[in-house]
C-alpha positions as CSV (number, residue, x, y, z in Angstrom):
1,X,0.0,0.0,0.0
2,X,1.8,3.3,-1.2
3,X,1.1,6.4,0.9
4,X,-1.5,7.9,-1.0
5,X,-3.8,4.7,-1.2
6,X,-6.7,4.8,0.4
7,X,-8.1,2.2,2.3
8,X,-11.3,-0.2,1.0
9,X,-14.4,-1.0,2.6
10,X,-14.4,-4.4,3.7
11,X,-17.3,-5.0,1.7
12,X,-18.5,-2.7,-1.0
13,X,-21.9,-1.9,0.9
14,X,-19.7,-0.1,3.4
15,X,-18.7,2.6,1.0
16,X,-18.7,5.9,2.4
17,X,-17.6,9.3,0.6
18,X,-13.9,10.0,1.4
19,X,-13.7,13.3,3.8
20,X,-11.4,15.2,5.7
21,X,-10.5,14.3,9.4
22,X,-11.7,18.3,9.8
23,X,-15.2,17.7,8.5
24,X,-15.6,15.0,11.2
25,X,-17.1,15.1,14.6
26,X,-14.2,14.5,16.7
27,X,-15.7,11.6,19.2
28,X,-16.3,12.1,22.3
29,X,-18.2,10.0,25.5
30,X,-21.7,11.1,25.6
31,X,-22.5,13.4,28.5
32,X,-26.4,15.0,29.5
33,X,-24.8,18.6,28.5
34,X,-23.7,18.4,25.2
35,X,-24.6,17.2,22.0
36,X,-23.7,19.3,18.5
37,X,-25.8,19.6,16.1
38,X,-26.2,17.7,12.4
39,X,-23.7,18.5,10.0
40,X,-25.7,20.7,8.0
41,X,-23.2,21.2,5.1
42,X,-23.4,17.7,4.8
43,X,-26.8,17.3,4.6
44,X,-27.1,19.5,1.6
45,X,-24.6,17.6,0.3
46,X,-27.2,14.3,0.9
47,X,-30.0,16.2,-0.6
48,X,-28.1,17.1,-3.8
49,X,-27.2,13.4,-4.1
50,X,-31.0,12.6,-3.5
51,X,-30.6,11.1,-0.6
52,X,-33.4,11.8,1.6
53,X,-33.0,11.6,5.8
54,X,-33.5,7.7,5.9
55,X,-30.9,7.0,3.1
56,X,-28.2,6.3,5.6
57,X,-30.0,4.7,8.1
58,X,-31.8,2.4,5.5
59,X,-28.2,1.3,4.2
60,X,-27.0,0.4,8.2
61,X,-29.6,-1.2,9.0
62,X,-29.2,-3.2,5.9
63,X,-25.4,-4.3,7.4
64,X,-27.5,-6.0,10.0
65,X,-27.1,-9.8,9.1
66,X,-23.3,-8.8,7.8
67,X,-22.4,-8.3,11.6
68,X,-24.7,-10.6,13.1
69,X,-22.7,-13.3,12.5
70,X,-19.7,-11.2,14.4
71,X,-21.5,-10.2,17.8
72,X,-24.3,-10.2,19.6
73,X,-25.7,-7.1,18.7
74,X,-28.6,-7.7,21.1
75,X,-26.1,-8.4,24.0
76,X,-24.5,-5.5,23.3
77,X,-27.2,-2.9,22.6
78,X,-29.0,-4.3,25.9
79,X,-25.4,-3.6,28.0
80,X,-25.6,0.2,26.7
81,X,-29.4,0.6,27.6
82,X,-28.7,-0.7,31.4
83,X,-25.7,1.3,31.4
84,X,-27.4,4.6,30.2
85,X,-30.3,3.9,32.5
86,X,-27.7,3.6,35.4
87,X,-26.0,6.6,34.2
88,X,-29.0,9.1,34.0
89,X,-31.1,7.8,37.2
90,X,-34.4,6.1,35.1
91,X,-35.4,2.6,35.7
92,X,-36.4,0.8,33.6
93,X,-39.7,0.2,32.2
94,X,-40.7,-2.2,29.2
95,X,-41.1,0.9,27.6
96,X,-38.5,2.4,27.7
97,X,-36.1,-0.1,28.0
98,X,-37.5,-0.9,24.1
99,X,-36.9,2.5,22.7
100,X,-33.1,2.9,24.3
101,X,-32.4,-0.8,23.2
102,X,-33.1,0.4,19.6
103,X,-31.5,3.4,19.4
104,X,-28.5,1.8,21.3
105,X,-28.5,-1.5,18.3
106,X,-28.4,1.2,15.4
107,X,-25.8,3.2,17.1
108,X,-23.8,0.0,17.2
109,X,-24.5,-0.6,13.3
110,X,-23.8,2.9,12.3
111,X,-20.7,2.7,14.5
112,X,-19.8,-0.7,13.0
113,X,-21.0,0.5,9.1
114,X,-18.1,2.9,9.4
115,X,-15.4,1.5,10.9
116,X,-16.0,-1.5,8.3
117,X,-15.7,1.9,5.8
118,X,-12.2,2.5,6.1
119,X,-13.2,5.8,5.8
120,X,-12.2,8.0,9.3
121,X,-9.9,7.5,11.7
122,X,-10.9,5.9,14.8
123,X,-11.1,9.4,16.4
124,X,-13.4,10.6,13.8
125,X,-17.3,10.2,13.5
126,X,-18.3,10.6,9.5
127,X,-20.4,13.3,8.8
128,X,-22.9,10.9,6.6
129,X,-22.9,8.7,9.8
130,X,-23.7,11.8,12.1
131,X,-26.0,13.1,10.4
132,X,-27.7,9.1,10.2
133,X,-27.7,8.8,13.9
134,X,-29.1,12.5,14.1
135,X,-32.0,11.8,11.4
136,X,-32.7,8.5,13.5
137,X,-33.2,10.5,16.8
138,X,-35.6,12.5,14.5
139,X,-37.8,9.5,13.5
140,X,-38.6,7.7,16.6
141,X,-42.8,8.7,17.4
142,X,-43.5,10.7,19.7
143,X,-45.5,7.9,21.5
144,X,-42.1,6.4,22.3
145,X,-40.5,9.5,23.3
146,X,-43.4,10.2,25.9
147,X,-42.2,7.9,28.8
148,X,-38.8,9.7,29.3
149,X,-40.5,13.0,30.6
150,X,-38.1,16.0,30.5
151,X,-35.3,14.5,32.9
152,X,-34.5,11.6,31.0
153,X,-34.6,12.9,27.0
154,X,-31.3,13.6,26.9
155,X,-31.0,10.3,27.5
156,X,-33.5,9.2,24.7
157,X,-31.3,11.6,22.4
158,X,-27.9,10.6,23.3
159,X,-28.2,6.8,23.4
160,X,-28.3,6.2,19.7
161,X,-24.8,8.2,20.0
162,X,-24.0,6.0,23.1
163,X,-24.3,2.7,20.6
164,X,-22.0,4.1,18.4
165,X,-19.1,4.9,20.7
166,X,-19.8,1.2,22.0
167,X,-18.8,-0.2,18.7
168,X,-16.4,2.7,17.7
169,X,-14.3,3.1,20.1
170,X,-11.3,-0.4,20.5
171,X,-12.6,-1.9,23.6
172,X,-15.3,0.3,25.3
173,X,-17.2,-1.1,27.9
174,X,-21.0,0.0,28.5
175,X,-19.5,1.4,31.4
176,X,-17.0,3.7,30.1
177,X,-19.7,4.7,27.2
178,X,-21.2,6.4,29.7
179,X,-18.7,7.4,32.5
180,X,-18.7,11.5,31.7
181,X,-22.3,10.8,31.2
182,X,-23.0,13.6,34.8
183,X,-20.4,15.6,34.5
C-alpha cells in the first residue's frame, strides 16, 4: 500500500464518501450537557445526491445480518441501555427499556457501518454517519418518546450516539460509554 492509497471498505456496501478528518465530529463520550448539532453542510450535500433523511440509516440497518454473525448485537445494545439507565437515574420500564435498546442497536451498526468503511480515523465520526444517527433520533414517534419526561430525554437523544461509541471506540465497555455521562 503506497502512501496515498486509500483504504477499501471491507465489503463494498460499506462505501462511504472520502472526507477530511476536519469535517468530522471529533468523538467524544456522551455526556447529559452536550450534544452538537447535524452537520448541516453535509446534509445539503445528501440532498443534492438525493438522498433523503433515511438513506443512511436504511443502508445500516441493511449491514445487519453482515455483523450478526460477528457479535451479539442484542447483548450489546442491551449492556448500553442498562448502562445509560444507570447513568442518568431512570429505571427501567418495558417501555423504555424498548426504545433505548433500539437506538443503542443502530448506534452499534452505524458505529460498526463505518469503521467497516475504512473511511475516518478511529477518532473521527463521518459526517454521513452523524448526520444518520441524528435523522434516526428524528424519527422515533413521539408515543415512544413520551415515557422519558423531560429528565430523561437527553438520555433518549444521546443513546443512539451511546451505541455508536460502543462499537467505535477499540474496547469500550457500557461502562466507560457512559462514564462522563453527569459531569
Amino acid at each position: 500500500m503506497g502512501i496515498f492509497s486509500k483504504p477499501k471498505p471491507i465489503d463494498p456496501m460499506f462505501t462511504l464518501p472520502s472526507v477530511m478528518s476536519r469535517e468530522c465530529v471529533k468523538i467524544f463520550l456522551p455526556n447529559k450537557s452536550s450534544y452538537p448539532m447535524a452537520n448541516l453542510r453535509w446534509i445539503e450535500i445528501q440532498y443534492r445526491n438525493k438522498q433523503g433523511p433515511d438513506y443512511w440509516i436504511t443502508k445500516i440497518y441493511e449491514s445487519e445480518d453482515f455483523f450478526t454473525s460477528r457479535i451479539n448485537l442484542s447483548e450489546v445494545a442491551g449492556s448500553v441501555s442498562i448502562s445509560g439507565c444507570r447513568a442518568d437515574g431512570l429505571s427501567e420500564t418495558e417501555e423504555t427499556f424498548a426504545t433505548l435498546f433500539t437506538s443503542a442497536k443502530f448506534g452499534l451498526l452505524a458505529g460498526m457501518f463505518e469503521g467497516a468503511s475504512n473511511t475516518t480515523k478511529d477518532e473521527d465520526c463521518h459526517p454521513l454517519t452523524w448526520n444518520a444517527l441524528k435523522f434516526f433520533n428524528q424519527s422515533i414517534n413521539e408515543e415512544f418518546k413520551l415515557p422519558f419526561a423531560e429528565k430523561h430525554q437527553m438520555l433518549l437523544e444521546s443513546m443512539v450516539y451511546a451505541g455508536y461509541v460502543a462499537a467505535k471506540l477499540e474496547k469500550a465497555t457500557p461502562e466507560l460509554v457512559f462514564s462522563q455521562w453527569n459531569r
